[in-house]
Structure formats: C-alpha cells, structure tokens
C-alpha positions as CSV (number, residue, x, y, z in Angstrom):
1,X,162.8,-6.8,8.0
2,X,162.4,-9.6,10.6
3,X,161.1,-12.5,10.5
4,X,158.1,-11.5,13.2
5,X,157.1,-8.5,11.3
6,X,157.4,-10.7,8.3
7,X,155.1,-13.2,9.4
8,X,152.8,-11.0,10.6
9,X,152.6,-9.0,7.5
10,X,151.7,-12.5,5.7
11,X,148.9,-13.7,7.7
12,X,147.5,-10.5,7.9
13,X,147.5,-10.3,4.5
14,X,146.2,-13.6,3.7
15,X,142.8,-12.5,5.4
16,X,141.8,-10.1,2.8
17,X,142.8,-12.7,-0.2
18,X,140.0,-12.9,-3.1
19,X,140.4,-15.6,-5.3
20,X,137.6,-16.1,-8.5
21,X,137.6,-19.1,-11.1
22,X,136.9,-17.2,-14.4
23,X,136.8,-20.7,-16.7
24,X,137.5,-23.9,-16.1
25,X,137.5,-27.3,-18.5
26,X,138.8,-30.7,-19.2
27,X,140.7,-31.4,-22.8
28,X,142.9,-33.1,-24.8
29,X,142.6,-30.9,-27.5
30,X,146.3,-30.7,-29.5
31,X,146.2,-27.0,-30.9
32,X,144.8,-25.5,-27.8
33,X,148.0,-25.8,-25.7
34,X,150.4,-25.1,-27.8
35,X,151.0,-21.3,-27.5
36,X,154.4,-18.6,-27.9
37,X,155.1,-16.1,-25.2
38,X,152.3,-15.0,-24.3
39,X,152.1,-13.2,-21.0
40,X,148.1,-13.4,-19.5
41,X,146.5,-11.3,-17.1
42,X,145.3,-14.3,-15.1
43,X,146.8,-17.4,-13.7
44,X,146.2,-20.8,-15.3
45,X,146.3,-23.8,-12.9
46,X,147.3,-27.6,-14.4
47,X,146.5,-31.2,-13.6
48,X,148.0,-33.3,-16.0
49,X,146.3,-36.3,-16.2
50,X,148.5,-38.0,-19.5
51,X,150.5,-37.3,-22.5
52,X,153.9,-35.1,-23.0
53,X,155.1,-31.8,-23.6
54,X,156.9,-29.0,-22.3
55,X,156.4,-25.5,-20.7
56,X,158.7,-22.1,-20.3
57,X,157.9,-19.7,-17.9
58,X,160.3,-16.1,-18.5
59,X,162.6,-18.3,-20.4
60,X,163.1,-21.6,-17.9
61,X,161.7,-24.5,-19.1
62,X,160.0,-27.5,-17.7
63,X,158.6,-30.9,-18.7
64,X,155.3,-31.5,-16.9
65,X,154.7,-35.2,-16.3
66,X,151.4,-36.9,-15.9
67,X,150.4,-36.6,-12.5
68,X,151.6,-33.6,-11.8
69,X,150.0,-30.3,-10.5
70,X,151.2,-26.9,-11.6
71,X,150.2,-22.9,-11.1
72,X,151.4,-20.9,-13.9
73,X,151.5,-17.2,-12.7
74,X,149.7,-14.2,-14.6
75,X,151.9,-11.9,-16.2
76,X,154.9,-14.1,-16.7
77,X,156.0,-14.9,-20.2
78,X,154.5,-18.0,-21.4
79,X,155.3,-20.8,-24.0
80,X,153.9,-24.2,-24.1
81,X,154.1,-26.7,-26.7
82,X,152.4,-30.7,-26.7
83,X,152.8,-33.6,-28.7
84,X,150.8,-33.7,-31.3
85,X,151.2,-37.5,-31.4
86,X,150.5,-37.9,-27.7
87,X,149.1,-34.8,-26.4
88,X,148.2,-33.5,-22.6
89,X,145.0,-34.8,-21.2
90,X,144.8,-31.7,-18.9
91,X,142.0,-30.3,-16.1
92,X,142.7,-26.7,-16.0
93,X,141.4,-23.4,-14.9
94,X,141.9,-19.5,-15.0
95,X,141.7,-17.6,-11.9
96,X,142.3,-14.9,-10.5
97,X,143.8,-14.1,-6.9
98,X,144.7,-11.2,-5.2
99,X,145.5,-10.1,-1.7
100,X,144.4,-6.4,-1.4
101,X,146.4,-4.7,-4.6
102,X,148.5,-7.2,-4.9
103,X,148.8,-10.1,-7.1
104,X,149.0,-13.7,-5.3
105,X,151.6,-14.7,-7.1
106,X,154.0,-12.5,-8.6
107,X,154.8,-12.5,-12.9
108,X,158.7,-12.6,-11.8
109,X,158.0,-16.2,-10.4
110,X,159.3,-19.1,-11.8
111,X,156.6,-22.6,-12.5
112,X,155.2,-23.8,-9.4
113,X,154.8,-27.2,-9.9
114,X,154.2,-30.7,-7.6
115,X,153.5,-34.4,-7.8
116,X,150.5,-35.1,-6.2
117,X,150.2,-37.9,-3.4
118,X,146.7,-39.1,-4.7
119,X,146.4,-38.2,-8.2
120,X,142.6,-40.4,-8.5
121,X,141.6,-37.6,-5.3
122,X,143.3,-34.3,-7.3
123,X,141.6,-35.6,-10.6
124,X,137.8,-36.1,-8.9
125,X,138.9,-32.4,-6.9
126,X,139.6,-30.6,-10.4
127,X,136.3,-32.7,-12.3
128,X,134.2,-31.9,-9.6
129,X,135.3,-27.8,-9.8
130,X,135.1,-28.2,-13.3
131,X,131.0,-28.8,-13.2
132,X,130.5,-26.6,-10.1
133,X,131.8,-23.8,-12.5
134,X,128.7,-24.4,-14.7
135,X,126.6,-24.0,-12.4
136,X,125.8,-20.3,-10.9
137,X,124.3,-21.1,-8.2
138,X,125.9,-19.5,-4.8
139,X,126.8,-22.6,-3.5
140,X,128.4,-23.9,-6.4
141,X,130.3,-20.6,-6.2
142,X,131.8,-21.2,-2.7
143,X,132.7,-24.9,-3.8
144,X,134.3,-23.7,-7.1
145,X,136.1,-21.1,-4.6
146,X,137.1,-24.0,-2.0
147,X,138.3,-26.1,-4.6
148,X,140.4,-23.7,-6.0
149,X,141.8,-22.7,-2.4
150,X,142.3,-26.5,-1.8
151,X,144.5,-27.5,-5.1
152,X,146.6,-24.3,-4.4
153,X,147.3,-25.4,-1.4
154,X,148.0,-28.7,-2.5
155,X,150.3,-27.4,-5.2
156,X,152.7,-25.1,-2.9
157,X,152.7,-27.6,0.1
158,X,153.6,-30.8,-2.2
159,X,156.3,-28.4,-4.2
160,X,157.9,-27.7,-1.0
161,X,157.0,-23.9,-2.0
162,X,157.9,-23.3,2.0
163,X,159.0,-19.7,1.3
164,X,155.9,-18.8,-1.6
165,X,155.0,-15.9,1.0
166,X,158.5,-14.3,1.1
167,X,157.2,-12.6,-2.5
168,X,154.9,-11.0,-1.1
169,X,157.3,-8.9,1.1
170,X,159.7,-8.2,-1.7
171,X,158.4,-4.6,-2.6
172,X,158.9,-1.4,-0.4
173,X,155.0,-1.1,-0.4
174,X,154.7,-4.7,1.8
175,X,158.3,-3.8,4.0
176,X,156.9,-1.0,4.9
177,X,153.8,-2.5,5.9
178,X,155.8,-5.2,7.6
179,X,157.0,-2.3,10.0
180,X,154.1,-0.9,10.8
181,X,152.5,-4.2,11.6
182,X,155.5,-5.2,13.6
183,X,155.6,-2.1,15.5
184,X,151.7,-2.0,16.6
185,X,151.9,-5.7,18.0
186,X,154.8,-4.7,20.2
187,X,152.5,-1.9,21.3
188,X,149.5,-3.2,22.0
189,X,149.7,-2.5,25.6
190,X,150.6,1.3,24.9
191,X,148.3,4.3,23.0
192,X,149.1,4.8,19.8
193,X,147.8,7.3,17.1
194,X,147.7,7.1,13.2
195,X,150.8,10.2,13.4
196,X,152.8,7.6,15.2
197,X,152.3,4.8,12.9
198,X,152.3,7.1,9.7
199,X,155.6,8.3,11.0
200,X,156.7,5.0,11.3
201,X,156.7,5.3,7.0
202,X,157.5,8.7,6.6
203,X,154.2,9.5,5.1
204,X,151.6,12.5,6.5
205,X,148.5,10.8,8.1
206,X,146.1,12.0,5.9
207,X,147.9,10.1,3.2
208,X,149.0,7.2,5.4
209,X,145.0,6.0,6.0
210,X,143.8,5.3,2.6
211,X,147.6,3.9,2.4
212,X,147.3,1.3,5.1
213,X,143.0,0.6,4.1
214,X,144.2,0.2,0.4
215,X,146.4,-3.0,1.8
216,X,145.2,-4.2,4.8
217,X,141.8,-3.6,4.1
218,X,141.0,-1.1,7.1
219,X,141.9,2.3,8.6
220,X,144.7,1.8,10.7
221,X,143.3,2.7,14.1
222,X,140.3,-0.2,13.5
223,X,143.2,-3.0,12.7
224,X,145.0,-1.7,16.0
225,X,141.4,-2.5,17.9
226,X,141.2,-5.5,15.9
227,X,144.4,-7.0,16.9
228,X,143.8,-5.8,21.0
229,X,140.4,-7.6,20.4
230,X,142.3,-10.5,18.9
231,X,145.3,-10.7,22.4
232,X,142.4,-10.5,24.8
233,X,140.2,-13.4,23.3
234,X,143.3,-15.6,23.2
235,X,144.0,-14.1,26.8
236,X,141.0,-15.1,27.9
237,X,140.3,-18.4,26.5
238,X,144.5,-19.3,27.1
239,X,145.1,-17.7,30.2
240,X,143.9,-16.9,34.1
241,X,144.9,-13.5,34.1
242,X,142.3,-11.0,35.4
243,X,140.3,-9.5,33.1
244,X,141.4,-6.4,34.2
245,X,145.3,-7.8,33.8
246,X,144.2,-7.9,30.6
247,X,143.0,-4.7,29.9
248,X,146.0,-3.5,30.8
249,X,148.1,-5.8,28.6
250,X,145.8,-4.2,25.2
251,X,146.4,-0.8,26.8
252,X,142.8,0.2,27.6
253,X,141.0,0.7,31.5
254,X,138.9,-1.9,32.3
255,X,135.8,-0.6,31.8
256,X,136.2,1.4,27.9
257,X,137.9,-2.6,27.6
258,X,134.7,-4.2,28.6
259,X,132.9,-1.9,26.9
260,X,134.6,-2.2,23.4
261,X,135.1,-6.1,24.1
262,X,131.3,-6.4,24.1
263,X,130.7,-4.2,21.0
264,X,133.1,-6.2,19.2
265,X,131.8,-9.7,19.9
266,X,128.1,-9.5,21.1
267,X,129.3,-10.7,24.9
268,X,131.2,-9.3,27.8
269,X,134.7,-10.6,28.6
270,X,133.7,-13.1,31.6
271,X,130.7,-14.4,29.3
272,X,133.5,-14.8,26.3
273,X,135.4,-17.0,28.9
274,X,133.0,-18.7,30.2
275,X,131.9,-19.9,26.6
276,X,135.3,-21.2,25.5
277,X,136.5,-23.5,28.4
C-alpha cells in the first residue's frame, strides 16, 4: 500500500467519523478506579488533575502523572489501581467513536497518553464538557461532541501519536479500500464503472456496492462524482484553466460537467468561480 492511497484512505475515512459521549464526571473517589482486567466496549478518556497510581493496558503498564491527558481504547484489557492514601482527582468520560464499521481506535493499541501544554485550559475544556453532558439540549450536544473532538486531538497531537491513522489501514478490509481509492483518484479524468473498481478487489459488483457504502458511506459511483466535484471546485477556485479544461480533467463533456456541477452545488461553474476569488 502507498503512502497516497494510504492517505487518502484516512481522510476519506475521517469524514464519516461518529463520535458520542455516553457519561462523563469529575471524582476523586478511591474505590471507583481501581479495577482488574477488565476489557470495555467503550473508550474512557483521562485528565488527571492530582494524586498517584498506575494503569495497564494488554499487559504494559504506565504511571499517569498529574497533568496528563490519556485515551484508553475500548476493548483492550484493562487494570488500574490508585492510592488509596493519595488518590487520582480525575475528569473523565466514556465515549464512543467510530469511523463507518470501524472502531477509532483499535483494542490491540497500547495507552495513548500526553502532557498537556495548558493544563488550567484542558481542565476548564473537560469541566465545561462535563456540565454540557447534563444538559440535553441540541446545542449542548454539539458542544459535548466538540469538546470531545478537541481533547482527542489534543491527546494524539501532544503524544506525538503522528502515525495513530496507520491502524486504521492494518486490516485487509481498509487495504483494500486503500486501492480502490487510490486507483479512482488516478482516474478521475477517465470513465469508470463499479465492474472496474469491484475488480480492482476481486469481488462481483453486486456484492462490491453495499461493500464500499458499508465503509465509505456511499455507493461507489456517488464517491467517484463526489471526488470529480471535489478536483473541479479546487480547479476552479486554484487555477485559470478553462472550464471546459476542466471538464476534461474529471472526465466528463462540458455540458453533462456543467450540468452535474450545478446539481451538486446550487451554482454553475463560472458562478462557483466568481464567488471564491
């Protein structure tokens, strides 16, 4: 698999990720932490805010400090034990997160774990989460959401987790995927049919659709629309290229390209142009 396709496969992926906060608290509480192998469907995610303790994820074990930040993935195998002299003041929550089928992070991970550069920011972050959960409203929901989004984040960039997404392409499922997708943005310029790309897998169209919808999130002649769509708008907002140079370039005559461009997004290509410079 290159590193093209892989990429691809990532961000494409990372469009159709769900993520919901299923409880989320502040405590201090001494018996509540300390638990043996366990292996939840969820993941939990950590600020430690003071005390001491330890935690072993699939048999590696770690010794989370105040101030530090940490994701612990579902379906790993969990132990975690406090002080009960000087137990962890922790913000935490359950969530879960999933990109199509597929679990964000995978149970054969290790911890993911960071210091945070402004732990007074990452505490008020977490609180703030913490009471938006209460609340049911549907703005409170996107904020809970957002602040989820935004302390993962945090976490993997501050761990120098630089190669998290390589997980995701680890299974014959995503590299296959990752072939596909690296194959239809070579071709963008050229037809293409679903018996071509389900060739491309070795699987018979009418089971290579629901396949590629089940993943990606739809039929594989929409994505290849999508991602044409997707060329000419950066083509036309980037570039001075004709707009029929650009038809050409997302393999369609100029008028079925105007036509579809305008179905897509409301406007005609010159209008689309015109809009963005």
């Amino acid at each position: 698999m290159n590193m093209i396709a892989n990429g691809n496969l990532t961000g494409r992926l990372l469009h159709n990720l769900t993520v919901t906060v299923t409880h989320a608290q502040l405590t201090s509480r001494y018996p509540g932490w300390n638990r043996t192998n366990e292996t939840p469907a969820f993941n939990r995610l950590y600020y430690i805010d003071s005390g001491e303790g330890k935690v072993i994820i699939n048999g590696v074990a770690y010794y989370p400090r105040p101030g530090q930040l940490m994701i612990m993935p579902a379906g790993s195998t969990q132990t975690t034990d406090t002080s009960r002299d000087d137990p962890y003041t922790r913000y935490y929550c359950h969530f879960d997160a999933q990109i199509g089928e597929w679990p964000l992070f995978h149970s054969a991970n290790k911890l993911y774990i960071c210091d945070v550069p402004d732990p007074e920011a990452t505490r008020t972050m977490f609180a703030e989460m913490i009471e938006w959960f209460q609340d049911t409203g549907f703005l409170a929901t996107l904020r809970t959401q957002a602040a989820l989004l935004t302390l993962l984040s945090l976490c993997l960039e501050s761990g120098g987790y630089s190669n998290f997404l390589d997980d995701l392409t680890h299974t014959s499922d995503q590299g296959k995927l990752a072939n596909v997708l690296g194959y239809i943005d070579q071709r963008l310029m050229r037809p293409l049919t679903v018996e071509e790309l389900a060739e491309r897998v070795h699987l018979h169209p009418n089971y290579f659709i629901p396949y590629f919808k089940k993943f990606i999130g739809v039929p594989p002649m929409q994505y290849v629309q999508l991602k044409r769509m997707e060329l000419a708008k950066r083509q036309l907002s980037y570039t001075d290229f004709s707009i029929s140079s650009i038809a050409e370039q997302v393999g369609m005559e100029l008028a079925h390209f105007s036509k579809v461009f305008k179905k897509s997004t409301g406007v005609s290509p010159s209008a689309y142009r015109s809009s963005t410079r």
